[in-house]
Backbone as numpy.savetxt, mean C-alpha at the origin, in Angstrom:
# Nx Ny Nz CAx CAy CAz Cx Cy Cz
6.82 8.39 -7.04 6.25 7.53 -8.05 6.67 8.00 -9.43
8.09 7.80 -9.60 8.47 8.38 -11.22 9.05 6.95 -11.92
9.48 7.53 -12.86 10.56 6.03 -13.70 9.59 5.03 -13.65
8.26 4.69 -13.83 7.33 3.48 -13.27 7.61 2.94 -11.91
8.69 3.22 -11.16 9.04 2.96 -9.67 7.36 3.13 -8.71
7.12 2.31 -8.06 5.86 2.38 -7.42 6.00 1.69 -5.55
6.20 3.02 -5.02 6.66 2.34 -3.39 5.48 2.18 -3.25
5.19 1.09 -2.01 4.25 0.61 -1.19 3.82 1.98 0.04
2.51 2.35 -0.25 2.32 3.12 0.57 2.21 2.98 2.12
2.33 1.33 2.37 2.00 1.08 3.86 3.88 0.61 4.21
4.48 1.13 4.13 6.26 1.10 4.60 5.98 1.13 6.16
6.15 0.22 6.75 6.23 0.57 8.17 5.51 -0.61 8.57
4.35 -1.22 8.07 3.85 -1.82 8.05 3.98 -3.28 7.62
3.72 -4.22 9.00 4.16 -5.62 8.66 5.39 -6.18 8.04
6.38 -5.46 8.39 7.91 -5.86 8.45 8.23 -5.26 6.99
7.50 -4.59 6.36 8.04 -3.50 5.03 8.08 -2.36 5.27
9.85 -2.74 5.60 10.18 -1.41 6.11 10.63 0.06 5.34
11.04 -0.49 3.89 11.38 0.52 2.99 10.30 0.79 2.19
9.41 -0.21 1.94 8.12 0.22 0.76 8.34 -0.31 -0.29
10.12 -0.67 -1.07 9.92 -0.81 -1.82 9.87 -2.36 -2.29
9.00 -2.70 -3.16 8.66 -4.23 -3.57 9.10 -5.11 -4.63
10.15 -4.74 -4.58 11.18 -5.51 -5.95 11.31 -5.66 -7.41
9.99 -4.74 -7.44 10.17 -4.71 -9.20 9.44 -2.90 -9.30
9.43 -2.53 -10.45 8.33 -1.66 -11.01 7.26 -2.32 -11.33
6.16 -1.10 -11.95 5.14 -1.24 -11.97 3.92 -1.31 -11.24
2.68 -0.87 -11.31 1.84 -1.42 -10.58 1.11 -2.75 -10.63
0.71 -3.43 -11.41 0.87 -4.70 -10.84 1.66 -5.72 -9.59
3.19 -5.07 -10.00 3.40 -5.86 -8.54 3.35 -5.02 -7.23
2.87 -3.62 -7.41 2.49 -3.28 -6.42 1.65 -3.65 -6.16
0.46 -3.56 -6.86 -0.46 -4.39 -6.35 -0.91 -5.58 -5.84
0.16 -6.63 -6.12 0.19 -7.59 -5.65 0.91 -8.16 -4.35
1.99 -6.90 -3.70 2.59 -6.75 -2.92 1.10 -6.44 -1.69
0.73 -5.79 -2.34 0.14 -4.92 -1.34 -1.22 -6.31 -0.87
-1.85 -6.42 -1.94 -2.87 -7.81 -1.50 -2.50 -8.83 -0.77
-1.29 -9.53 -1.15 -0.77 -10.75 -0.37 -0.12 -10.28 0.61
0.53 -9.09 1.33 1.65 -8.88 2.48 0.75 -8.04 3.41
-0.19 -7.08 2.62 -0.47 -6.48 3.72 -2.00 -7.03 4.03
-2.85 -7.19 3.28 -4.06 -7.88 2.92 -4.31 -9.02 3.34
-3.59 -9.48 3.60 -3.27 -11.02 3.34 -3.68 -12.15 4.69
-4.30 -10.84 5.84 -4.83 -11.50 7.11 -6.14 -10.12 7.60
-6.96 -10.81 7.99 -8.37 -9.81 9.16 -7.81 -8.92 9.62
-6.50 -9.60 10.68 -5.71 -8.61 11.46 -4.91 -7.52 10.96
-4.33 -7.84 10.00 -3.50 -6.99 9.02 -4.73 -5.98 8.24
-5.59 -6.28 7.64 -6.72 -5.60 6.95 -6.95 -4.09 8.30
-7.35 -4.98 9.44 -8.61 -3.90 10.79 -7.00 -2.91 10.96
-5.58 -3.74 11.00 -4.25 -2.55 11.35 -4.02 -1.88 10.57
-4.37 -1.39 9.33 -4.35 -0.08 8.19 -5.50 0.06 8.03
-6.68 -0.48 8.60 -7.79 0.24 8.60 -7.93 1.59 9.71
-7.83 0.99 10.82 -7.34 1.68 11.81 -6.24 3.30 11.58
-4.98 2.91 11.37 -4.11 3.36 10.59 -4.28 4.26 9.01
-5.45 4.16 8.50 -5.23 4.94 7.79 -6.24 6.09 7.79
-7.53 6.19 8.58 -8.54 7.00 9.63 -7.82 7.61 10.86
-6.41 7.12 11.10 -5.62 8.18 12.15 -4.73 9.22 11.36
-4.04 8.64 10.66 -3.18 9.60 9.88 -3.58 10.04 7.78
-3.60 11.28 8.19 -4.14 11.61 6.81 -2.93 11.65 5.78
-2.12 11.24 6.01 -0.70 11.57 5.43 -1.04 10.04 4.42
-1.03 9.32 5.23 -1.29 7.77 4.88 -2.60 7.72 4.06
-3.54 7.99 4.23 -4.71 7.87 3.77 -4.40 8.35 2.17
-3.98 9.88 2.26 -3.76 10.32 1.02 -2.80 9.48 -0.16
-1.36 8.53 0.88 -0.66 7.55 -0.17 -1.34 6.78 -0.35
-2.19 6.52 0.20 -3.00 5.09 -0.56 -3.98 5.55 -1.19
-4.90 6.28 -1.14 -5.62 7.05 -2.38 -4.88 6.82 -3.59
-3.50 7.45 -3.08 -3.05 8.17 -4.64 -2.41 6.82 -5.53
-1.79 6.02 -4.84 -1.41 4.56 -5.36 -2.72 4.13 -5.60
-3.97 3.87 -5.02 -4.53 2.99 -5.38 -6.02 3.88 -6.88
-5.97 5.02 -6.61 -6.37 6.07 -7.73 -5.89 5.81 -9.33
-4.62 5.57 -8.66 -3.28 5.57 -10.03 -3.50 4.43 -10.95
-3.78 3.38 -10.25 -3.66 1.33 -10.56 -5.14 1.37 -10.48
-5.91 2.11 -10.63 -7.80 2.11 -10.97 -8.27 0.89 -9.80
-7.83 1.06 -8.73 -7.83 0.42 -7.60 -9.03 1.08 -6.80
-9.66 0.70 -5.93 -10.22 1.59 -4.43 -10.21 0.64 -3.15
-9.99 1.30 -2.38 -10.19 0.90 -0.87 -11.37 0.76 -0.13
-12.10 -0.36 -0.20 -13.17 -0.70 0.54 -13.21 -1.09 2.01
């Protein structure tokens, strides 16, 4: 997360396979992240799931969503 560059912490997830979301900034991370990964029940309960298994994950999305005065409910 340097240069304002802001990867998607869920890469792997729902056919984003590199993370990264076509622009800088957080805003469109954030907006990447609401509409692609957010953006269904099913998709929500599969990184819910997913991010209570691996702490690696948990911690990138903390730290992205810490960063953009975001939280994960």
């Amino acid at each position: 997360m340097s240069n304002g560059f802001w990867p998607c912490p869920f890469k792997g997830f729902h056919c984003c396979l590199d993370g990264v979301v076509g622009s800088k900034g957080i805003p469109r991370l954030m907006t990447h992240i609401k509409r692609h990964h957010f953006g269904s029940d099913d998709r929500k309960d599969n990184l819910r799931r997913a991010i209570a298994e691996d702490p690696n994950l948990f911690t990138s999305v903390c730290e992205a969503l810490r960063l953009s005065e975001q939280w994960l409910c």
